[in-house]
SEFI-962874 format. One line per field, with one value per residue (C-alpha): x, y, z; residue in three letters; residue number from 1. Coordinates in Angstrom, 2 decimals, m for minus. Example, Ala and Ser with C-alpha at 12.3 -4.5 7.8 and 13.67 -1.06 7.14 Angstrom:
<nodes>
x = (12.30,13.67)
y = (m4.50,m1.06)
z = (7.80,7.14)
residu = (ALA,SER)
num = (1,2)
</nodes>
This chain:
<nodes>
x = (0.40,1.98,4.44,5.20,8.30,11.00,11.29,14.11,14.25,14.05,16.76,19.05,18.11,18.38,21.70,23.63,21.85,20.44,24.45,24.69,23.98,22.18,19.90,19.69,16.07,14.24,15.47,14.56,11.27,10.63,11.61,9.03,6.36,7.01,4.55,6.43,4.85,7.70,6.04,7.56,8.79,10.98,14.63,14.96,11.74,13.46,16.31,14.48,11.94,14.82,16.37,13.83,12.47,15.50,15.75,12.78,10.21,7.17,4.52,5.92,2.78,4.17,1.94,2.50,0.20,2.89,3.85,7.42,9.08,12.70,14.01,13.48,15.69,18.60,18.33,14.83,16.84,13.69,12.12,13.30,13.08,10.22,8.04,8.14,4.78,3.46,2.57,5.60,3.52,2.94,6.36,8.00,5.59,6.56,10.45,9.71,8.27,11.63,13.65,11.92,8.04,7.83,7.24,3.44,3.26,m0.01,m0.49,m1.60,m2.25,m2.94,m1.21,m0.64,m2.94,m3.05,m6.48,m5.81,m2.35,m3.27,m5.50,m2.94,0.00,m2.19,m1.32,2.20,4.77,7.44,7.07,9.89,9.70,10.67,8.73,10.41,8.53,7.63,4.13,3.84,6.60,4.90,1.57,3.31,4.90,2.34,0.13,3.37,3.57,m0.66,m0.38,3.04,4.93,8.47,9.41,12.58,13.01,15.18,15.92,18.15,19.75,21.96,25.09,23.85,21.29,20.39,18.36,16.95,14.55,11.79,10.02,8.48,5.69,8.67,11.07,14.99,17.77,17.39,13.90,12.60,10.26,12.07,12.48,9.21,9.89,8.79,11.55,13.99,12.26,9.52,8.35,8.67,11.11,9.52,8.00,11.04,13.25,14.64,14.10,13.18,15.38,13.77,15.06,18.23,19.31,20.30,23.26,21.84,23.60,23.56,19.44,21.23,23.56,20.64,18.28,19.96,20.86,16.97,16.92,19.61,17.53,14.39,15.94,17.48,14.04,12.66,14.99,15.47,19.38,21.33,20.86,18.76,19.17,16.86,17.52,20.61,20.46,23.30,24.48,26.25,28.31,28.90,31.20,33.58,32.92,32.10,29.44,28.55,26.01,24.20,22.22,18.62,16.21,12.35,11.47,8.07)
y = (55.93,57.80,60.90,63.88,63.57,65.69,69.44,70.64,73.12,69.94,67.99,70.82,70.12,67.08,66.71,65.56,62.69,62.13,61.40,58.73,55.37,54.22,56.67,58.45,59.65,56.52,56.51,60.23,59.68,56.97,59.89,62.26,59.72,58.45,59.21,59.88,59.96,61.75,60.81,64.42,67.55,67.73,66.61,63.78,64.90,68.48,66.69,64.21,67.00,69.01,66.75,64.82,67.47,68.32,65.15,65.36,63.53,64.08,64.06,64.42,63.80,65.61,64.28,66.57,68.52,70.34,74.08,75.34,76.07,78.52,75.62,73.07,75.68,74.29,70.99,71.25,72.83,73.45,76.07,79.28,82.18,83.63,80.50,80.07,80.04,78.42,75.14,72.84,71.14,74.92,75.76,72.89,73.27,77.08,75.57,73.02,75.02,77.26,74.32,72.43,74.39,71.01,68.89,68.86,69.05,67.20,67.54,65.72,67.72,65.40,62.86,59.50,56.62,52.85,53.83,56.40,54.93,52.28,54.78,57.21,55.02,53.56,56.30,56.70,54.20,54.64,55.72,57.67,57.60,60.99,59.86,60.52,58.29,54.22,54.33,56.09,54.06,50.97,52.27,53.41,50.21,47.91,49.96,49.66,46.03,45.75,48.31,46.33,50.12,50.04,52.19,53.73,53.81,55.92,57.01,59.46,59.92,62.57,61.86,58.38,57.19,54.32,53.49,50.62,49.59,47.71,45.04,42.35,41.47,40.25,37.52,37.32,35.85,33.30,32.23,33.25,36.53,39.61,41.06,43.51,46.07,44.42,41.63,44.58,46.23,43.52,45.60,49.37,50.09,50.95,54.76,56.98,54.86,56.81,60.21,62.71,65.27,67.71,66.34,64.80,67.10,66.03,67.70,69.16,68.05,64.43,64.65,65.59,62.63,60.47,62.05,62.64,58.52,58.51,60.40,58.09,55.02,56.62,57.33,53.52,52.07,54.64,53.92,50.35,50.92,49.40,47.24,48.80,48.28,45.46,42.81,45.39,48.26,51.15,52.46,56.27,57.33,60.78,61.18,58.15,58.97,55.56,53.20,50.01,47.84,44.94,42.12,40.98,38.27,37.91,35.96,34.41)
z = (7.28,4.62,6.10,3.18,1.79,3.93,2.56,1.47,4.87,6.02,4.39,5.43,9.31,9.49,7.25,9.28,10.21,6.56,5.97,8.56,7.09,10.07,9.33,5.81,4.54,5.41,8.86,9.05,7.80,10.30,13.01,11.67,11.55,15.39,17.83,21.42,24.72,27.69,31.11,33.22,31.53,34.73,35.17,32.57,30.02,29.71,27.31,26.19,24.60,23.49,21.97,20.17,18.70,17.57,16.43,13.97,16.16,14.46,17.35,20.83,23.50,27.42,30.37,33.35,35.70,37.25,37.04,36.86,39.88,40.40,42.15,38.88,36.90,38.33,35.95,34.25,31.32,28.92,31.12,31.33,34.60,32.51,32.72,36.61,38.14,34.32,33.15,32.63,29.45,27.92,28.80,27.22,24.05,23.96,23.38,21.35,18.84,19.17,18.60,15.98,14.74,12.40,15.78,17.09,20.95,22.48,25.95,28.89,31.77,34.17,36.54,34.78,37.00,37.00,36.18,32.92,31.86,29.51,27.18,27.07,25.84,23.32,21.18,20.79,19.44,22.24,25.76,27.59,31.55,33.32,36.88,40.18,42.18,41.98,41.96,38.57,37.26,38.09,36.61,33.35,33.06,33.62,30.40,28.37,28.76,28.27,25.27,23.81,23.70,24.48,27.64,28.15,31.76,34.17,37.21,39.11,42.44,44.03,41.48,39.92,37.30,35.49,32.45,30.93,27.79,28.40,25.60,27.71,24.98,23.02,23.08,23.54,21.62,24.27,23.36,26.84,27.29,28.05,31.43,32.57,35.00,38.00,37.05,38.11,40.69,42.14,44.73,45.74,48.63,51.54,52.23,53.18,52.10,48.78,49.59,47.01,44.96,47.11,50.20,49.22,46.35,42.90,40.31,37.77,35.30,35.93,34.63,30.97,30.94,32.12,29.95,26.55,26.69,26.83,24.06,22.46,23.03,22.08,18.23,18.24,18.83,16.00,13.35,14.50,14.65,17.45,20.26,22.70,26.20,26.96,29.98,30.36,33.45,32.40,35.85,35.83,38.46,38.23,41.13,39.38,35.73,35.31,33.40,34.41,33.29,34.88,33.03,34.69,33.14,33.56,36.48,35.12)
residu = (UNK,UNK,UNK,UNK,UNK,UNK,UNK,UNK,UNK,UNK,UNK,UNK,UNK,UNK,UNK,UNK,UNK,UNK,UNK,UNK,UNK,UNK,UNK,UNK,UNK,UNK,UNK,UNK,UNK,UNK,UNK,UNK,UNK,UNK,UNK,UNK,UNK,UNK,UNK,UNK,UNK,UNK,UNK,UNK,UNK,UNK,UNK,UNK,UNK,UNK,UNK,UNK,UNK,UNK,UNK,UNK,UNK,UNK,UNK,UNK,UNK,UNK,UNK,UNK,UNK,UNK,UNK,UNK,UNK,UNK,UNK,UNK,UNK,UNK,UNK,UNK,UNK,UNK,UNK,UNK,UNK,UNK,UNK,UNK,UNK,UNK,UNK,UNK,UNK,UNK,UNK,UNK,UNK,UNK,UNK,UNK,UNK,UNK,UNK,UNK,UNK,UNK,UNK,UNK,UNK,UNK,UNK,UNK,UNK,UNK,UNK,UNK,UNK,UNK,UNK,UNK,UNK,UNK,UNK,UNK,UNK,UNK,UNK,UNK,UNK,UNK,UNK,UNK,UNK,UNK,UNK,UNK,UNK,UNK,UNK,UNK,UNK,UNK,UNK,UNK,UNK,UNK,UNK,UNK,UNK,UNK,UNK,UNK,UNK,UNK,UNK,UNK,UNK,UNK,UNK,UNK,UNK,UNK,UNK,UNK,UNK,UNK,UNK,UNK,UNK,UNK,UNK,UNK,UNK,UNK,UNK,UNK,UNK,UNK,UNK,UNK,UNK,UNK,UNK,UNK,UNK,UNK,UNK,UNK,UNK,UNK,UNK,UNK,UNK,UNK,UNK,UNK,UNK,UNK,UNK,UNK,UNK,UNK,UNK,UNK,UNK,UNK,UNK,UNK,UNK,UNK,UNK,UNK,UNK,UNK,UNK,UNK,UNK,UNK,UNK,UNK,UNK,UNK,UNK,UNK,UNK,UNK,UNK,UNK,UNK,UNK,UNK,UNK,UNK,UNK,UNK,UNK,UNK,UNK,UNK,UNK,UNK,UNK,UNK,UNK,UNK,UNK,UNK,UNK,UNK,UNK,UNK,UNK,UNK,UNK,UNK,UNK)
num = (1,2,3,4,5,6,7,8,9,10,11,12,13,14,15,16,17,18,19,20,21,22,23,24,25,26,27,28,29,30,31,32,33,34,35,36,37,38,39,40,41,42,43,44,45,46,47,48,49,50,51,52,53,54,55,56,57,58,59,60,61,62,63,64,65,66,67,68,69,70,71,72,73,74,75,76,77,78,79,80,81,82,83,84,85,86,87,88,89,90,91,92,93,94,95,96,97,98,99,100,101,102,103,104,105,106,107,108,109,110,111,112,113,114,115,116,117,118,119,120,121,122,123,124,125,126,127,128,129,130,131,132,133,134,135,136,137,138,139,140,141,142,143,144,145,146,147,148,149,150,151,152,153,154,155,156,157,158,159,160,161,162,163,164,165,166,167,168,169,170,171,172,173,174,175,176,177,178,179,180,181,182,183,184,185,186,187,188,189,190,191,192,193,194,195,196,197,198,199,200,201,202,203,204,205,206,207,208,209,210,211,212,213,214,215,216,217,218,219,220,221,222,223,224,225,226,227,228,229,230,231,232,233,234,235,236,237,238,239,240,241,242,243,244,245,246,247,248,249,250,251,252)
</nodes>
């Protein structure tokens, strides 16, 4: 598909990437053709919007049913107090088009099924997951790996996170497939177990670190820069400062 050459409002916004080798005009035209699905305009999808559009994403697709709540102020950094009580995908798309009006916003207001996921994925290049439960993750997941769209996957706890990149319809260095998400997680921890932001709190400002390298991986996969993190799980620990990262393989 053929994407009109970058304005020169344009070239000034995106300058400063345009300068970066890794990038330059091709890479930033590659940004404004991309097609991005966020799974949660929540915790993690709040920077991940912002800063994707700021980015230059061309399309940015937002599945959430959800309406914005005072307590998701606290972290879910895209809404604002005015927006409580409204739609967290009109919200988002409302700040979006403060950020960035060259980005178009497509939303999904529904809840993302085993049953739906498969036909929504279909039409993006690269799917970002913003879920806070296993279930969903498992369902987006599975469509990724049926659709063959990378998924940037993470998750948060109280002060930790992880994230991970997820191409199992491709092969590794190594010759062997590469890891799927139930490789990492091959079942769902019992109910109860991992209790929910709601119950067991979460800093706010962990979902930004987590979320922003989100972002970060997102553009890599884009502009095909980098090594994304694939068979690799980045641990944060807020509380230590520290990164760690842990290597997994596919099981099949």
């Amino acid at each position: 598909m053929n994407t009109p050459a970058l304005s020169d409002e344009e070239l000034e916004r995106y300058a400063r990437h345009v300068v970066l080798p890794e990038i330059g005009g091709a890479g930033q035209q590659k940004l404004k053709r991309a097609r991005v699905l966020v799974l949660g305009a929540g915790g993690l999808g709040a920077p991940v919007l912002e800063y994707l559009a700021a980015a230059g994403i061309g399309t940015l697709g937002i599945v959430d049913d959800d309406t914005v709540s005072l307590s998701n102020l606290q972290r879910q950094v895209i809404h604002d107090t005015g927006a409580v009580g409204t739609s967290k995908g009109e919200s988002a798309r409302a700040a979006i088009a403060r950020i960035n009006p060259h980005v178009i916003v497509e939303l999904h207001n529904l809840r993302l099924t085993a049953e739906n996921a498969a036909g929504i994925v279909r039409a993006y290049d690269v799917v970002v997951d913003g879920s806070d439960n296993f279930e969903t993750r498992y369902a987006l997941a599975d469509a990724c790996t049926e659709e063959k769209k990378p998924l940037v996957h993470a998750a948060v706890g109280r002060f930790d996170g992880s994230i991970t990149v997820l191409k199992p319809f491709e092969t590794g260095t190594d010759g062997r497939p590469n890891p799927t998400y139930r490789d990492l997680f091959p079942e769902a921890p019992p109910p109860g177990l991992v209790p929910s932001c709601a119950v067991a709190g979460v800093l706010g400002a962990l979902t930004g670190v987590i979320g922003t390298l989100q972002a970060m991986e997102t553009i890599k996969l884009v502009a095909g820069i980098g090594e994304p993190l694939v068979g690799r799980l980045l641990l944060y620990d807020g509380l230590a400062a520290r990164f760690d990262t842990i290597r997994y393989r596919s099981q099949g």
